[in-house]
C-alpha positions in Angstrom: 59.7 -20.8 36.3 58.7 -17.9 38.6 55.6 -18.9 40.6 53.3 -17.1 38.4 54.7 -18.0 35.3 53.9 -21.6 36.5 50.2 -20.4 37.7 49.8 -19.4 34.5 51.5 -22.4 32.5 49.0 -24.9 34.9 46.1 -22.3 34.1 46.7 -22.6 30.1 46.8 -26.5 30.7 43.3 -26.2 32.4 41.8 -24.2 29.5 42.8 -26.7 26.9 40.3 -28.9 29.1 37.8 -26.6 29.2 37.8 -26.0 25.9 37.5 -29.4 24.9 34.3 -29.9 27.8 33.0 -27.2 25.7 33.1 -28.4 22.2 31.8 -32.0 23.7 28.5 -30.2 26.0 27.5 -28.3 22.8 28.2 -31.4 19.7 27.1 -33.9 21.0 23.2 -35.2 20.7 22.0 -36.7 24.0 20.4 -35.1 26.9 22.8 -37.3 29.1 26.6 -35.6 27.5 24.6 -32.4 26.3 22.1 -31.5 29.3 23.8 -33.8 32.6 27.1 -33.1 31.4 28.2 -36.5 32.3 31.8 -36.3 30.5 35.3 -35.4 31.0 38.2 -34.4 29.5 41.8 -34.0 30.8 45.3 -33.8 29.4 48.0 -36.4 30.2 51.7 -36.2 29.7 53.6 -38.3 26.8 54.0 -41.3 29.7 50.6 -40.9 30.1 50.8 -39.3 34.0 48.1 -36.5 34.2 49.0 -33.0 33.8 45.4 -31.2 33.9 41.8 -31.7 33.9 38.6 -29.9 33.6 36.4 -29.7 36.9 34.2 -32.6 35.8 33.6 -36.0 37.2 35.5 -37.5 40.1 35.5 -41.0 39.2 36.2 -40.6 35.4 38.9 -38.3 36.6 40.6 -40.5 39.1 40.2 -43.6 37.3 41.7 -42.3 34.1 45.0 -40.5 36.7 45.3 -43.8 37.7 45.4 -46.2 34.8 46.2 -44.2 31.6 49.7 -44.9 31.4 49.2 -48.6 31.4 47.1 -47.9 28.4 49.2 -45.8 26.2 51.9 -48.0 26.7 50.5 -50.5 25.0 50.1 -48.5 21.7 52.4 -46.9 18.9 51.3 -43.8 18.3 51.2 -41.7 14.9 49.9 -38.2 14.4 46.2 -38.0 14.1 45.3 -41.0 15.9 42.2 -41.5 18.1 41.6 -44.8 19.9 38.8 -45.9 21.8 38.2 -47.5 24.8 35.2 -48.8 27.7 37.2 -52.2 28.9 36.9 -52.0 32.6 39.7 -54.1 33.1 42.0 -52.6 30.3 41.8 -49.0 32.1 37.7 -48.7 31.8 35.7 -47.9 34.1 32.2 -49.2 33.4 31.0 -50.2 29.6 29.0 -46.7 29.1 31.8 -44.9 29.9 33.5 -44.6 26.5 36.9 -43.3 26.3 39.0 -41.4 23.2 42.7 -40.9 23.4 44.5 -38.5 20.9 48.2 -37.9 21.1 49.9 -34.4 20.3 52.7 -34.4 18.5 54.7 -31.0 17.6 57.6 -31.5 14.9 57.2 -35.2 14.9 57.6 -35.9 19.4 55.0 -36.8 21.2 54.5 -34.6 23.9 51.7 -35.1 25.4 47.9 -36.8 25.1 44.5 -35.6 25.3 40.9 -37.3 26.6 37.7 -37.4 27.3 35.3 -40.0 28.5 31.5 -39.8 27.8 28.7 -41.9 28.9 26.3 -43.1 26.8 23.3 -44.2 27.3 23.2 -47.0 25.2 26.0 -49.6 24.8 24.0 -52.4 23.7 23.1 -54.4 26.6 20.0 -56.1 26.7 18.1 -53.5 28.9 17.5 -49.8 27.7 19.8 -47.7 29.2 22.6 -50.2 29.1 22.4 -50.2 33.3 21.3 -53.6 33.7 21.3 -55.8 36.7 23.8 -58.1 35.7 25.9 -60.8 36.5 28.6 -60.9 34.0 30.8 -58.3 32.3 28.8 -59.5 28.8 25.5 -58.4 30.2 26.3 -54.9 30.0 27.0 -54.5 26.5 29.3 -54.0 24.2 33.6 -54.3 25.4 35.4 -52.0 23.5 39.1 -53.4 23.9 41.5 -50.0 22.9 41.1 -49.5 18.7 42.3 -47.1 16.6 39.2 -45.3 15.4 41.1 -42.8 13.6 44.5 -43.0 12.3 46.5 -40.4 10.7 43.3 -38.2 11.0 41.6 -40.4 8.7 37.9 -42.3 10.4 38.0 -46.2 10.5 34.2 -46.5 9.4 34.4 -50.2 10.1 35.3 -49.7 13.5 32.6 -47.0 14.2 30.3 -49.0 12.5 30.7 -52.3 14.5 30.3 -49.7 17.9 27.6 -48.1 17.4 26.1 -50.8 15.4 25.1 -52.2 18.5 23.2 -49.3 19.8 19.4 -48.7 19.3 19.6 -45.3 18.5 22.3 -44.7 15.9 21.9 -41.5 15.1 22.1 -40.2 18.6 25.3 -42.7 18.9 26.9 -41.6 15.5 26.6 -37.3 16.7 28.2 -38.6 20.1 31.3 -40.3 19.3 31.4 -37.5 16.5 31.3 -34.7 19.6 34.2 -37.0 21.3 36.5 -37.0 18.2 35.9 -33.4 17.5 36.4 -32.3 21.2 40.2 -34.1 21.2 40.6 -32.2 18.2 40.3 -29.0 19.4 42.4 -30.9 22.8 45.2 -31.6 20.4 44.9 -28.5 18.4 45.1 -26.2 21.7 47.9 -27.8 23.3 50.2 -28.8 20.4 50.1 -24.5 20.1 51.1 -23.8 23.3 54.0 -26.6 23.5 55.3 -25.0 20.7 54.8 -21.4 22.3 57.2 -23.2 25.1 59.2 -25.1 22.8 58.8 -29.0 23.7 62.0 -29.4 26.3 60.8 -26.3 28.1 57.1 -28.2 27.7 58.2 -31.2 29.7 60.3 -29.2 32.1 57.0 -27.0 32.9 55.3 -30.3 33.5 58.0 -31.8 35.6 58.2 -28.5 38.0 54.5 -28.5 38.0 54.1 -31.8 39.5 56.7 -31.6 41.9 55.0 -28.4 43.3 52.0 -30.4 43.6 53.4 -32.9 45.7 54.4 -30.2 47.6 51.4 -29.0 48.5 49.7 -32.5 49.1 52.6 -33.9 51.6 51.9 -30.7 53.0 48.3 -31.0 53.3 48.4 -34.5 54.0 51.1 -34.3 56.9 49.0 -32.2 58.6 46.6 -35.2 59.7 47.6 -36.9 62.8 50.0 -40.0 62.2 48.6 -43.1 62.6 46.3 -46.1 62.0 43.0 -45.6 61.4 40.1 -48.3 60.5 36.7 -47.6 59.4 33.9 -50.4 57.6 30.6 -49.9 55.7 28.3 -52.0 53.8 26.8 -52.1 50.4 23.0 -52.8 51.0 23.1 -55.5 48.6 24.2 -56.7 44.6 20.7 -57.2 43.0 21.5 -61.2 43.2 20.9 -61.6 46.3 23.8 -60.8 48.3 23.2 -58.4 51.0 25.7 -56.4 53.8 28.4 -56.0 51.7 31.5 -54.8 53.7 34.1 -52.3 52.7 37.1 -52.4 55.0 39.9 -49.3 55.5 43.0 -49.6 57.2 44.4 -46.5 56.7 47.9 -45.5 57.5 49.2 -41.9 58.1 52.8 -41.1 58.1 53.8 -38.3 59.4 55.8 -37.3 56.3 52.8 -36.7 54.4 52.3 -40.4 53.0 49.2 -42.0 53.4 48.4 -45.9 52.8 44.6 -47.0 51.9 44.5 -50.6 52.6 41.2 -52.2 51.8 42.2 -55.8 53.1 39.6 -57.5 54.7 36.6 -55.9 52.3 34.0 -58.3 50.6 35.3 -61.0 47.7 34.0 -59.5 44.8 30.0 -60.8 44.2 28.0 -62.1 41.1 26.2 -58.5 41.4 27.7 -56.0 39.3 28.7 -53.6 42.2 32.5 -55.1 41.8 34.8 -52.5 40.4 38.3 -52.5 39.2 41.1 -51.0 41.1 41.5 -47.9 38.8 37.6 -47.0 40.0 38.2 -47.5 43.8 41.6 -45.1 43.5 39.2 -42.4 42.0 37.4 -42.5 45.2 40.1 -42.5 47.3 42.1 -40.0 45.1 39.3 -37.6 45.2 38.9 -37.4 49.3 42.4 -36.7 49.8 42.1 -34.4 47.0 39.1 -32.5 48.9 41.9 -32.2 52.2 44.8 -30.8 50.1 44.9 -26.9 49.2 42.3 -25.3 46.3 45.4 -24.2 44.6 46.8 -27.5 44.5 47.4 -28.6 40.7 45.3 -31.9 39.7 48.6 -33.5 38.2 50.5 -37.0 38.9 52.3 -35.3 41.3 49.1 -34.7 43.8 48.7 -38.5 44.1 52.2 -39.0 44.6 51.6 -39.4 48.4 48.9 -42.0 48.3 49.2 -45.8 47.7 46.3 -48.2 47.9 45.8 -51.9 48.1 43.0 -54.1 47.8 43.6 -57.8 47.5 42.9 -59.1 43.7 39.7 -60.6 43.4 37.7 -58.5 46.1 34.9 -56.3 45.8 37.2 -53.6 44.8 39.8 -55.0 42.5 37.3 -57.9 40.2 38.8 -59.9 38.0 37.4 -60.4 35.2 34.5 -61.3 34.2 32.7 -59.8 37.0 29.9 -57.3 36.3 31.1 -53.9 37.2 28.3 -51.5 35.8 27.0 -50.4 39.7 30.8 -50.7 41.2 31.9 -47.2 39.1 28.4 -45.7 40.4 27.7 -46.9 43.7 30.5 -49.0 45.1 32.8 -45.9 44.2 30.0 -43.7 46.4 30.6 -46.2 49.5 34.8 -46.2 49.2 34.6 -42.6 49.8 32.0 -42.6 52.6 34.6 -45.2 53.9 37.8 -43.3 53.9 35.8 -40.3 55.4 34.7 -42.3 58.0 38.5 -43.5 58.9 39.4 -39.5 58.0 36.9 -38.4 61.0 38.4 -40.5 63.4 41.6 -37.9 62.7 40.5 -35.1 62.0 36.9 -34.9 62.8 36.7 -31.3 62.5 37.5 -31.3 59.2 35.6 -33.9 57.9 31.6 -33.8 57.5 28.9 -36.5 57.9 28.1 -39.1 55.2 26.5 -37.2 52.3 23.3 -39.7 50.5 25.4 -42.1 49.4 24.1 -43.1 46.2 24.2 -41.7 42.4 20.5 -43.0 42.6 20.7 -44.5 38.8 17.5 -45.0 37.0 17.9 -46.5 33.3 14.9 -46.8 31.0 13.3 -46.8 27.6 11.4 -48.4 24.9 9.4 -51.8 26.5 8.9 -51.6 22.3 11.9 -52.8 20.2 10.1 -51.3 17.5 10.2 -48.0 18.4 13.9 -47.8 20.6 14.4 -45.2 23.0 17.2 -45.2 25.9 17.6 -42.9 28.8 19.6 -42.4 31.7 20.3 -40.3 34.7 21.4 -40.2 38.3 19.4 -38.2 40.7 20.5 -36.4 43.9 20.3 -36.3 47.6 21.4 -34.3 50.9 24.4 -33.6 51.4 26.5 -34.1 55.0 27.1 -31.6 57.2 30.0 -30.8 59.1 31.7 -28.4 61.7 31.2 -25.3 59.5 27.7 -25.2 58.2 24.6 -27.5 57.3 24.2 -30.4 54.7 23.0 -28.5 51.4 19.6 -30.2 50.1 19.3 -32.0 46.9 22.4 -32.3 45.3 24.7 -34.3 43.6 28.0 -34.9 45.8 30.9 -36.8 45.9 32.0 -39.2 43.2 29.5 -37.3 40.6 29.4 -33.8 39.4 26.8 -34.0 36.7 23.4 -32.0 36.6 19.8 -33.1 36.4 17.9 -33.1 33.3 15.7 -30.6 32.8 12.3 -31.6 33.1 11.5 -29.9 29.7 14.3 -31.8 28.0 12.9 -34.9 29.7 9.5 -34.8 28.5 10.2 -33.2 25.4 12.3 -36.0 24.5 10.7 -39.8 25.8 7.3 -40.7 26.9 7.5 -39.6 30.2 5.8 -36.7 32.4 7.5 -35.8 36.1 4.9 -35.4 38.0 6.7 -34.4 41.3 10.4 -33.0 41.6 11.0 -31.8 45.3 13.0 -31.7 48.2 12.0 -34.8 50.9 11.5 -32.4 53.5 12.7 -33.9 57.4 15.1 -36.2 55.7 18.3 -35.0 56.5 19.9 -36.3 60.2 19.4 -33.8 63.0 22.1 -32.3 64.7 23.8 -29.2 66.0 24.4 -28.6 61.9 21.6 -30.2 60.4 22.1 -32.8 57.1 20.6 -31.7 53.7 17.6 -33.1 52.4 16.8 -35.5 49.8 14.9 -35.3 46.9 11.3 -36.9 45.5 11.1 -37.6 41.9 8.2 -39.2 40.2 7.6 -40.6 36.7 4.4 -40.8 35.0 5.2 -43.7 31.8 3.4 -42.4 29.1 3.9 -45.9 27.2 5.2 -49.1 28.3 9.0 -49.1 29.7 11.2 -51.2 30.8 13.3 -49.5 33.6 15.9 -50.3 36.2 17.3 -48.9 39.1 20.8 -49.1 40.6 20.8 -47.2 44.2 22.2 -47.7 47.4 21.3 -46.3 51.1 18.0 -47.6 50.8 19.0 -49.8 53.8 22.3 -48.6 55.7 21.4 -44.9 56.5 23.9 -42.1 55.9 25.9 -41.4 59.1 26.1 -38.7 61.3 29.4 -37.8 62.8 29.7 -36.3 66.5 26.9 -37.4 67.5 24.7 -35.9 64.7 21.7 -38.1 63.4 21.7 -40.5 60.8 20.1 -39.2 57.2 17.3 -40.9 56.1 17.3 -43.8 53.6 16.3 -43.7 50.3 12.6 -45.8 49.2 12.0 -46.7 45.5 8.2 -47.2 44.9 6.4 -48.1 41.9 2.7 -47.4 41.9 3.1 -46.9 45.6 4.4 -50.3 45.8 8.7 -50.6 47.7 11.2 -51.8 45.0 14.2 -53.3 46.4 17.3 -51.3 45.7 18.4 -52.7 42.5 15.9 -54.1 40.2 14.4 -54.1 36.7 10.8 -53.8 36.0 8.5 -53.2 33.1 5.7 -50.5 33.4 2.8 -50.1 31.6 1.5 -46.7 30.1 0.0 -45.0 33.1 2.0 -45.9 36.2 4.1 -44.5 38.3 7.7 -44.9 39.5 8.7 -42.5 42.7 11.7 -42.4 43.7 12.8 -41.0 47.4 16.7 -40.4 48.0 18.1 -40.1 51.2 19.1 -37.0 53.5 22.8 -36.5 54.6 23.9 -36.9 57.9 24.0 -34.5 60.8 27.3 -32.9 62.4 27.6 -33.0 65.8 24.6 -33.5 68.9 21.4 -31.9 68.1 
């Protein structure tokens, strides 16, 4: 291919993903797919190594790169096939994260796969919002070990039935697994047209030429940082069971052909809390940094990650066996692995790389203290951004390992017994400096009934970092009637009181 035609062959790939994003956003029935947008969708080749995905979320993203082959293996595959998935330890990420693979077949080969992972806000753990503080893999809800829930096009109602059986709200449930099947439809439809506009050989040739200029580009990219060792630690401010200062530790080696080595030995055992992850969620955060130094152009194929290899001793914080709780590790400990590798990154190339951004997806889970009248909501909430050598932290944002939206505050109270009361930037929380950090935000809940809520957040105690002497961002506070909440909790609320919740500011770039 001419380097257009293959511009153009990786653009096609893209807008099968969009596409699919598309038909997801406007099927499916809860505020958190429909209004926060917290899905994905990508398309994989037939061995499973990614060829394209939409601009969605990091750590679905990465994770799925990094494990889907493993999964597909492990299947035979017919035409019209959908299986589901949340295991984290069978390719998962966290339970709410449901995942739906469909292969493409054109004239009876498989040529390729599509996907999409959604989070829903209900997977049948104990607590609304299926966020709990746990201690076990069990306590977050339903495992969904990879099932055919269609095959040959034709729905397994049993199957359906047992997942969303577990939910409290199955209606909502039902339309969003619906929206899932029907966007890999249009996936599969899409892209099993345009193989056969290439003809399938010519397909997998595209693909193969197509990943190998990717790793061009990101040896490239990537032998442009200095050679050499770099180290870098941060801390998790605690598990929710009482653990607290848990270290992440990067040695990370830089060749100076473009290869780069994450080694996380030396980094916390994993802990009873759930902020454990499995591997596949801590090489989405390290996937996506190096990602951010390679060019815009660069395809997000196999062949980007080609370059990078990562270790973390089995059993630690960042690679849990099972059955270690794992619903905070996708959310937070992801955050932390990429302020880590940052931090080792700024030690290289500190021109190039900006302070610590908040540091937390800033989870809150709630619904219905009333198992008589079920409601479950979910969202994460965001903070200041770091800044860096070019230009100041941007306030109130979502950054890093998340890309999702806020709800609208209409959509909020239009939907559940709650009325915000505040939603603002925390002015004087970003960390001084010659470029000042972003600012936080302030968001307060006014429970219009009883609830039973929970909050999963981080850099409440270990402040963002500034870098070059910049200031340190702010931390976070959690506050219920006025009262501090430690960073992971649950609590119950009665009608009338208020839950405020105070992210943190990003870090400052350079002296102020």
């Amino acid at each position: 291919m001419t380097p257009a035609e293959l511009n153009i062959f990786a653009s096609r790939l893209d807008a099968v993903c969009d596409e699919m994003g598309l038909t997801l956003r406007n099927a499916a029935f809860s505020p958190n797919i429909r209004d926060r947008l917290d899905f994905s969708c990508a398309v994989f080749g037939a061995d499973g190594g990614l060829c394209a995905q939409a601009a969605h979320i990091p750590v679905h993203l990465g994770s799925m790169a990094f494990a889907m082959r493993d999964i597909v293996g492990r299947i035979a595959w017919s035409d019209g096939d959908q299986v589901v998935l949340n295991d984290p330890y069978l390719g998962g990420t966290h339970l709410p994260d449901v995942t739906l693979i469909a292969p493409v077949f054109v004239d009876g080969r498989l040529c390729a796969f599509v996907v999409n992972r959604a989070h829903h806000a209900d997977i049948g753990a104990a607590s609304p919002g299926s966020m709990p503080i746990s201690s076990t893999l069990a306590d977050e809800g339903l495992v969904i070990e990879p099932v055919h829930l269609t095959r040959g096009g034709i729905r397994d109602d049993a199957v359906l039935r047992s997942i969303i059986g577990a939910t409290r709200n199955r209606t909502e449930s039902l339309g969003d697994f619906s929206a899932q099947m029907a966007a890999n439809r249009a996936g599969a439809k899409r892209l099993a047209a345009l193989i056969s506009a290439y003809a399938s050989d010519a397909f997998f040739a595209a693909i193969a030429e197509l990943n190998d200029y990717a790793e061009r580009l990101a040896r490239t990219a990537l032998a442009a940082i200095p050679a050499g060792t770099y180290r870098f630690s941060d801390q998790l401010d605690d598990d929710g069971q009482g653990h607290r200062n848990i270290p992440i530790v990067l040695t990370l080696h830089v060749g100076g052909d473009g290869g780069v080595d994450a080694d996380f030995t030396g980094t916390a055992a994993q802990v009873p809390g759930n902020v454990n992850c499995p591997l596949a969620v801590a090489a989405a955060a390290v996937y996506y940094v190096f990602r951010c130094m390679m060019p815009v152009q660069t395809p997000a194929c196999d062949g980007a990650f080609r370059a990078i290899t990562l270790r973390a001793p089995e059993g630690s914080l960042l690679n849990a066996r099972r059955p270690a709780a794992v619903a905070a590790g996708n959310v937070e400990t992801s955050t932390r692995i990429v302020d880590v590798v940052l931090g080792a990154l700024a030690q290289a190339v500190p021109t190039r790389v900006p302070a610590a951004s908040h540091g937390s997806m800033n989870n809150l889970a709630m619904g219905s203290a009333d198992p008589g009248a079920p409601w479950d909501y979910y969202e994460t909430i965001g903070g200041g951004m770091g800044a860096g050598s070019e230009g100041g932290g941007v306030d109130g944002v979502q950054t890093h390992m998340t890309n999702t939206l806020n709800t609208p505050v209409e959509v909020l109270e239009s939907r559940f017994p709650v009325r915000i009361e505040r939603y603002a930037l925390r002015r004087g929380s970003g960390g001084a400096g010659a470029r000042k950090g972003g600012d936080g935000l302030v968001r307060e809940f006014r429970f219009l009934r009883a609830t039973h809520f929970t909050l999963l957040t981080e850099r409440r105690v270990h402040a963002p970092w500034g870098v070059d002497g910049g200031d340190d961002g702010a931390p976070g506070r959690n506050l219920l009637n006025g009262e501090p909440l430690p960073p992971k909790c649950e609590r119950s609320a009665a009608a009338g009181d208020l839950l405020r919740i105070e992210t943190p500011g990003g870090g400052g770039y350079g002296r102020p």
